[in-house]
C-alpha positions as CSV (number, residue, x, y, z in Angstrom):
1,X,-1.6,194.0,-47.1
2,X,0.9,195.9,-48.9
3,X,2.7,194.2,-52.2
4,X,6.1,194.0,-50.2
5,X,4.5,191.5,-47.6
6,X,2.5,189.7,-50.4
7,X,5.4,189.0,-52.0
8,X,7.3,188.1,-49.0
9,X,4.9,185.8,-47.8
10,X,4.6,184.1,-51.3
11,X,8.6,184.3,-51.6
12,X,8.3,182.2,-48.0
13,X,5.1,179.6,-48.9
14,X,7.8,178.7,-52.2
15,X,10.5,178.1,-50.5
16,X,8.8,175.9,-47.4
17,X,7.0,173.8,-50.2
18,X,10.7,173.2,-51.8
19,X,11.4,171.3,-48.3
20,X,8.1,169.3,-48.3
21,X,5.8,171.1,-46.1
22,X,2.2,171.1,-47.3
23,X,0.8,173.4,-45.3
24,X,3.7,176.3,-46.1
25,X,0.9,179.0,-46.5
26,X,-1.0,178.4,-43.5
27,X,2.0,178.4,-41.4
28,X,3.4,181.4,-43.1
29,X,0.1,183.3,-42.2
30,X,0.3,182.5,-38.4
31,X,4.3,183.2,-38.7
32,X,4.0,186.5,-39.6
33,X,1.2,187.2,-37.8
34,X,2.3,185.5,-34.1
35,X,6.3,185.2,-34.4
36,X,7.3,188.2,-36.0
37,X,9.2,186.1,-38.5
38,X,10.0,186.7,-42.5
39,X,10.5,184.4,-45.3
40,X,12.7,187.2,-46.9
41,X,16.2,188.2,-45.0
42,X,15.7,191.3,-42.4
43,X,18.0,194.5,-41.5
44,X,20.0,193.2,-38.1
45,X,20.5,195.9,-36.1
46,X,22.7,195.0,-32.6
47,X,21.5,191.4,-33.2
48,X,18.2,192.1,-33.1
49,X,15.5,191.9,-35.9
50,X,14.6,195.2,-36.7
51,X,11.0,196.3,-38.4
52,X,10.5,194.7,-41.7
53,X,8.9,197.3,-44.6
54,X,5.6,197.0,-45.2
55,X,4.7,194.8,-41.8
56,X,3.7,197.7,-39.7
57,X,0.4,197.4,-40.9
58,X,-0.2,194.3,-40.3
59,X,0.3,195.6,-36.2
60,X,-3.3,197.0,-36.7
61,X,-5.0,193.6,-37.4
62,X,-3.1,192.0,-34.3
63,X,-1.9,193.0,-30.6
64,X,-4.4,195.4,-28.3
65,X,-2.1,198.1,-27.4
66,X,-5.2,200.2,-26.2
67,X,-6.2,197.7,-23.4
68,X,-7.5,199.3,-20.4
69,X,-6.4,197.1,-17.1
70,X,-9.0,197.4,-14.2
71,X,-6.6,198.6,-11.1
72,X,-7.9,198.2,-7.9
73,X,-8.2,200.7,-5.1
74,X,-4.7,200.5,-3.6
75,X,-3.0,199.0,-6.5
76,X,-0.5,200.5,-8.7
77,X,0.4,200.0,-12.4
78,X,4.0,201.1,-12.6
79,X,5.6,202.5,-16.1
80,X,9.4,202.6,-16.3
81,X,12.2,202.3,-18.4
82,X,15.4,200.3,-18.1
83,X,18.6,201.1,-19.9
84,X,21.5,199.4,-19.8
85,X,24.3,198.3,-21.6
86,X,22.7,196.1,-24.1
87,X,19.7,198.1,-25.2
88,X,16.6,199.5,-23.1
89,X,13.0,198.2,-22.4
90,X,10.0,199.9,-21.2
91,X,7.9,197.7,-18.8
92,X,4.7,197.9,-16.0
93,X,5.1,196.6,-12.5
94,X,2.0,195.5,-10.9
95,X,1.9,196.4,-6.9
96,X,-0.9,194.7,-5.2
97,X,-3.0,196.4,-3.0
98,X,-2.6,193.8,-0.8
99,X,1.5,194.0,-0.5
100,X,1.5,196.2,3.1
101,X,4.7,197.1,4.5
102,X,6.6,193.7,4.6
103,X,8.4,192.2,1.4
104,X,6.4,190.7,-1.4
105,X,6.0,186.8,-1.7
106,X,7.8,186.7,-5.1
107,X,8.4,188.3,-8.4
108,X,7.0,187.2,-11.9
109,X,8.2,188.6,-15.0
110,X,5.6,187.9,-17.6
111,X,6.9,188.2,-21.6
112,X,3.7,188.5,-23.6
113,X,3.8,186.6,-27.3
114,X,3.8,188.3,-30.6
115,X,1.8,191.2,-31.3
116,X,0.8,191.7,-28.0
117,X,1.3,194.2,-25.1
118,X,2.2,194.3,-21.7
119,X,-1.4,195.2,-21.1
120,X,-3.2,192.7,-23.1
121,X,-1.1,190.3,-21.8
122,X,-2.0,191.1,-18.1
123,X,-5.5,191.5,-18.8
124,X,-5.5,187.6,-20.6
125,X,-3.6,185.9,-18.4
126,X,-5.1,187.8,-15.2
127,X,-1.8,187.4,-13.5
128,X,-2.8,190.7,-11.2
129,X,-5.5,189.0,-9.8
130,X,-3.3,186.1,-8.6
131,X,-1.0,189.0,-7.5
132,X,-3.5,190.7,-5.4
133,X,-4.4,187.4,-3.7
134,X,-0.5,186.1,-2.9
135,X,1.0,189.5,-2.4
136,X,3.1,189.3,-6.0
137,X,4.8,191.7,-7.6
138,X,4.5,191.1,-11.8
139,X,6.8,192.7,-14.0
140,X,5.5,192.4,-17.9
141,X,8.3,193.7,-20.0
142,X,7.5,195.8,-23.5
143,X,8.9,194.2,-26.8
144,X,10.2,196.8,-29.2
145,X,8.7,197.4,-32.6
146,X,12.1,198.8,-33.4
147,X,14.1,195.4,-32.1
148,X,11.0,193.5,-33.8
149,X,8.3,194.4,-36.0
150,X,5.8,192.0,-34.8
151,X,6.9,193.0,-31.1
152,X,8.3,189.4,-30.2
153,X,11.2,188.2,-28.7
154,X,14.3,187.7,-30.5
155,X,14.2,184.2,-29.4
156,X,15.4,183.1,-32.3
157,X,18.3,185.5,-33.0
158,X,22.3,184.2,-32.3
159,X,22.6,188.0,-30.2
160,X,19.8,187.1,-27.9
161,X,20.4,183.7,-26.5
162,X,23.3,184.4,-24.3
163,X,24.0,185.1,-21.2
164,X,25.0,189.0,-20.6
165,X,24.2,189.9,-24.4
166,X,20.7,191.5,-25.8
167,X,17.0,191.1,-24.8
168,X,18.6,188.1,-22.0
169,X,20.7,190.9,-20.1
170,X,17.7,193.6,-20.9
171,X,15.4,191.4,-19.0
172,X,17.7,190.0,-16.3
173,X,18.7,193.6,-15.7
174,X,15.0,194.7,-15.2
175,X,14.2,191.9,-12.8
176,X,17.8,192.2,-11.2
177,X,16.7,196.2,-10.3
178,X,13.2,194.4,-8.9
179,X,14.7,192.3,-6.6
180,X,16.5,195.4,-4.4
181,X,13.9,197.7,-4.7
182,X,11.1,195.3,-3.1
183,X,13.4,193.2,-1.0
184,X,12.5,190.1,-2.6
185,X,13.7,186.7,-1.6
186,X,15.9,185.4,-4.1
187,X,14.4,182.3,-4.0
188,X,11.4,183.5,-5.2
189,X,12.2,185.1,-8.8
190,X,10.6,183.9,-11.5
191,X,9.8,184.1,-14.9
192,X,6.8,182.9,-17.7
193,X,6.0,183.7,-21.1
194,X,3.8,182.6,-23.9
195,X,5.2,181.3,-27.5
196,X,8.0,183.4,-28.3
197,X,7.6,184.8,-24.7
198,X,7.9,181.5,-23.5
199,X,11.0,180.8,-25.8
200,X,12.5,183.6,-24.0
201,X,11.9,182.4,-20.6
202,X,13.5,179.6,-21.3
203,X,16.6,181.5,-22.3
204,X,16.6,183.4,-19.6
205,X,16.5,180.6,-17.0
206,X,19.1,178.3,-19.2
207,X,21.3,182.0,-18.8
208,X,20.8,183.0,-15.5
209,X,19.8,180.7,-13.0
210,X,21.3,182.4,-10.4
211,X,18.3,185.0,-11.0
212,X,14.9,182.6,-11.6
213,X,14.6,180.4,-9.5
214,X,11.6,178.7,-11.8
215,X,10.2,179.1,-15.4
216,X,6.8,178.8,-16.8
217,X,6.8,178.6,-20.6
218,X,3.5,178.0,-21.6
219,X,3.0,177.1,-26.1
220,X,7.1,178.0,-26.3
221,X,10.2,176.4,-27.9
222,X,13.4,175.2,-26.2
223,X,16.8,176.7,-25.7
224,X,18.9,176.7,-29.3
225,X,16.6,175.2,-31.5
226,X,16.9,178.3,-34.0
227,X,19.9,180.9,-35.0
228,X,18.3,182.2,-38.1
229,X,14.8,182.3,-39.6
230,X,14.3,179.4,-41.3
231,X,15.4,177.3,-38.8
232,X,13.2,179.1,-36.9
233,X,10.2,178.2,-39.3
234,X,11.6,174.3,-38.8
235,X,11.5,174.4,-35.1
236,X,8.1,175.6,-34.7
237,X,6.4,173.5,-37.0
238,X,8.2,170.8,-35.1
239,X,10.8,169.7,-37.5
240,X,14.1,171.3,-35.5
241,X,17.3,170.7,-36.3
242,X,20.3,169.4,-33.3
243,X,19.6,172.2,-30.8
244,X,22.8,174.0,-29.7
245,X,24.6,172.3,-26.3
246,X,23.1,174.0,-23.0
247,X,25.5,176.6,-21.7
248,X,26.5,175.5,-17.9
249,X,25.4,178.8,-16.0
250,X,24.7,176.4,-12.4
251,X,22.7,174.2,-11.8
252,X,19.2,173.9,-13.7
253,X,16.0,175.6,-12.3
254,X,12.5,174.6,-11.6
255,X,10.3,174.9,-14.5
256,X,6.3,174.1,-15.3
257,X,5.6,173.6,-19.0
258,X,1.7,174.3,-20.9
259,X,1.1,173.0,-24.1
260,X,-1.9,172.7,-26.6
261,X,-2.5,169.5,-27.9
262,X,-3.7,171.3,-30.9
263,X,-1.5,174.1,-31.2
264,X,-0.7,174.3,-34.9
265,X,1.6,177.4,-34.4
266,X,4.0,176.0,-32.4
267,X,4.5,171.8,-32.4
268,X,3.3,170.3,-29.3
269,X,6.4,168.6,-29.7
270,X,8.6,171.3,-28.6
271,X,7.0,171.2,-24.8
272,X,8.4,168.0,-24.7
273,X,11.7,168.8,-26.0
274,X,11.4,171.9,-23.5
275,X,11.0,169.0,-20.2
276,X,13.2,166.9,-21.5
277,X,16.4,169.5,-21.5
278,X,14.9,170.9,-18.0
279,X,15.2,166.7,-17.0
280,X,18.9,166.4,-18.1
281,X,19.5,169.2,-16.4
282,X,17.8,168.6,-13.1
283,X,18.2,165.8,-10.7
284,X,19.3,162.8,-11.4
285,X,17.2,160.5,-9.3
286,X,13.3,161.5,-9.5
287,X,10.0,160.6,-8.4
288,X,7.7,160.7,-11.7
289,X,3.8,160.7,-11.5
290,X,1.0,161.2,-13.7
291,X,-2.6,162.3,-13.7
292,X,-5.4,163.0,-16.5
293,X,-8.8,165.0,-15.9
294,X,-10.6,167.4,-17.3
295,X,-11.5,170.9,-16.9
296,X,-13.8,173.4,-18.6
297,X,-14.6,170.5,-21.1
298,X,-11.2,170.4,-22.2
299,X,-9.0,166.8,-21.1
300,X,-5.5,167.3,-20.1
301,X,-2.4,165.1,-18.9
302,X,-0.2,166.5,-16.0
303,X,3.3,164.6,-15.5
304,X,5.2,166.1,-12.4
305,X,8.8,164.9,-11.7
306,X,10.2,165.6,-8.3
307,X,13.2,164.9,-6.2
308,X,13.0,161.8,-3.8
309,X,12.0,164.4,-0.8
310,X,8.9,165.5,-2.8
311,X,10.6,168.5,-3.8
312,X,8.7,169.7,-6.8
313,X,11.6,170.1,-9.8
314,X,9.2,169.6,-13.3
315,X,5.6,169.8,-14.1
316,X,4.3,169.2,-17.9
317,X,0.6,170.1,-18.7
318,X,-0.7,168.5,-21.9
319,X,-4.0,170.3,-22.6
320,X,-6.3,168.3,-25.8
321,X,-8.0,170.6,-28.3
322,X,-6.3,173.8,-26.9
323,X,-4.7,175.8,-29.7
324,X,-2.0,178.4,-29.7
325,X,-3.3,180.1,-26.7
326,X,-3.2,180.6,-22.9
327,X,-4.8,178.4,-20.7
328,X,-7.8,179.5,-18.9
329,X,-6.6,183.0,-19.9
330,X,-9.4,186.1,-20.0
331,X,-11.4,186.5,-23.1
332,X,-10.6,190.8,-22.4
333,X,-7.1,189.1,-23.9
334,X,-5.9,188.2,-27.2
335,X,-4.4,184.5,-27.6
336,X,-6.4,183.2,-24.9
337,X,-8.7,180.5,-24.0
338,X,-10.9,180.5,-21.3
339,X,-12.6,177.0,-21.4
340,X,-9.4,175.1,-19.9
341,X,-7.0,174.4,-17.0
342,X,-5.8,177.9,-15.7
343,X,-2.3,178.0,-16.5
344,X,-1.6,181.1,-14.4
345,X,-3.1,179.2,-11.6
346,X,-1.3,176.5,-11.6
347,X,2.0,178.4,-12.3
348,X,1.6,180.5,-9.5
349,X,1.2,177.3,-7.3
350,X,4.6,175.6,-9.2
351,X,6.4,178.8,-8.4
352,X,5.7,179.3,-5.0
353,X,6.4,175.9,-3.5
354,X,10.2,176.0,-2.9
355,X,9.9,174.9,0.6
356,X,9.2,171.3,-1.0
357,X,5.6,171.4,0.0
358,X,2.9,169.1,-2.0
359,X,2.6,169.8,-5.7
């Protein structure tokens, strides 16, 4: 580490221990290494955070973007680009082997967490097996070092949390170009992400409901809870300010929510802030049931909310003594944990009931 980050990250630990937080160090750490986030001010560049000096070699201790994903016979791994008018992404599409001739059951687009790839996030979440088996087509859009140095969503930035503007249209735009070329049923969009991923997701289905019909944000942070980094350091460590009043895009979408009960990255707290918005958004008379098990030696809490038909509209996952990882994720991935309910799983079941059927 560089003296540049030293000193930024002391400059940061000084200034969260002037508002009372013990553990400013600590958090700084995972900050910078997980969110992509600065306790000194960064160059904006089109309202994005562009690279900070002196974090690009931090990359090298973080992210796996080498990672080899196992394609079956049949299968394709797409690269592409997408350019349009508010910047330009690469991303890899997944086409099962299993899709034949007639249109694909759905559409995921999967936004990896800080420091990670599109490829280490496939491989940890092991979203192209449940591809394969439901005849999916997953999207996992690239993060820019340039827009970000730690490769993370600009959740957090006032330019990216609107509808038509930044990474929101980048990503819309992507899946948008999705939907036509594989004939998919518009019904069956959706979109998940983990931490700032997740954050994203949420954005995106607050923004453009009229695109996803469900989200799955799995350890993220809900909509306008940050506009600047150090409100950005407050809402993850579950101490956010008033949150910025939901813009009315339509009515609100589905959305399934994965939490750690010990994630000490981002708050538990903020999953339930996350179901809560979803709620005042959604229906307004609701069925509400609750269930607690355990799998892989881990004990969770599942709360699902749906209309009075049984439509399925909310599900919340509370998973005890999982930290700032995926759910039943592949140990080939980073930010993973393999010994708990599989989040993928169960997303892919949340998503693909619209026709009301039993969650």
């Amino acid at each position: 580490m560089n003296d540049f980050t030293a000193g930024a990250m002391r400059r940061a630990t000084e200034s969260l221990r002037v508002k009372g937080m013990s553990s400013a160090n600590d958090l700084v750490q995972r900050t910078l290494a997980q969110h992509g986030l600065s306790g000194v001010p960064a160059q904006k560049t089109g309202g994005s955070v562009s690279s900070l000096p002196g974090l690009d070699s931090l990359m090298s201790q973080f992210g796996r973007g080498n990672a080899e994903v196992d394609i079956p016979q049949g299968a394709e791994f797409r690269e592409d680009v997408f350019s349009g008018s508010t910047g330009s992404r690469q991303y890899r599409t997944y086409v099962p082997s299993t899709l034949g001739e007639n249109p694909p059951e759905g559409i995921i687009l999967m936004l990896h967490g800080c420091t990670q790839t599109a490829e280490d996030f496939a491989i940890g979440t092991g979203m192209n097996d449940l591809a394969e088996a439901h005849r999916l087509i997953v999207i996992y859009p690239q993060q820019s070092r340039g827009s970000n140095a730690q490769s993370c969503w600009n959740w957090f930035s006032k330019g990216d949390q609107k509808r038509d503007r930044g990474e929101p249209a980048i990503l819309a735009g992507i899946t948008r170009e999705a939907v036509v070329k594989f004939r998919v049923d518009e019904k069956r969009v959706f979109v998940a992400g983990l931490s700032a991923g997740a954050a994203m997701a949420v954005i995106l289905g607050i923004t453009y409901p009229d695109v996803f019909a469900a989200v799955g944000a799995h350890s993220g942070l809900p909509y306008g809870v940050a506009s600047d980094v150090s409100s950005a350091f407050s809402a993850m460590a579950g101490n956010a300010a008033n949150a910025q009043p939901l813009p009315s895009h339509g009515p609100g979408v589905r959305m399934i929510v994965f939490h750690g009960g010990a994630d000490s990255t981002v708050h538990p707290g903020n999953g339930d802030k996350i179901m809560r918005n979803a709620m005042d958004e959604g229906p307004r008379e609701t069925l509400e049931t609750e269930e607690q098990g355990t799998i892989g030696g881990k004990s969770f809490t599942r709360r699902v909310i749906s209309t009075l038909d049984g439509s399925p509209t909310f599900e919340q996952w509370r998973v005890d003594g999982l930290g700032h990882a995926w759910s039943g994720g592949y140990s080939g991935g980073s930010y993973t944990d393999p010994k708990a309910p599989n989040a993928s799983a169960e997303m892919v079941r949340f998503f693909l009931a619209v026709d009301g059927s039993q969650v």
